[in-house]
Every structure is written in structure tokens, then in C-alpha cells.
C-alpha positions, 0 to 999 in steps of 0.5 A: 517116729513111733518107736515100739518098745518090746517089754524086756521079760524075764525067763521062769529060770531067771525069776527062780534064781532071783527068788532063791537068791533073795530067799539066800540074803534073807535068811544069812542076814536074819541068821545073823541078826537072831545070833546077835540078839541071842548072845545079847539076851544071854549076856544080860541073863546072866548078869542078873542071873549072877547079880541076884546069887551075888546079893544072897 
């Protein structure tokens, strides 16, 4: 019973899309956290930036 398994390949189609859909995840998420840490940065900026004209 030897069962000859025939490797299940995938188009260039398909390893395009895939790619593009990875690419497409990648850079909503890391747009995302960038914006997070960006408003985070600001935030504290501001605070000793205000902390600094409050105590002159």
C-alpha cells in the first residue's frame, strides 16, 4: 500500500495575493501602532514642555 502523495502547489497568482495580503496587514498594523506612539511622544512633550513654562 504505498500511497503516493502529490505535493499540493500553489499558483504565482496565489503566492502574489498572499504576499500582498501580508504586505496589507503589516503596514495597517504598523500604521497604527506608529500613530499610537506618536500621539504618546507628543502627549509627554507637551506635558514637560508645559511643566518647564509653568515653573518660569
Amino acid at each position: 500500500m504505498d500511497k503516493k502523495s502529490t505535493p499540493n502547489y500553489i499558483s504565482k497568482e496565489e503566492a502574489n495575493e498572499m504576499i500582498e495580503n501580508a504586505l496589507r496587514r503589516h503596514n495597517r498594523r504598523s500604521t497604527i501602532i506608529s500613530s499610537v506612539l506618536g500621539w504618546i511622544l507628543i502627549g509627554g512633550y507637551s506635558f514637560g514642555l508645559f511643566q518647564a513654562v509653568q515653573n518660569v
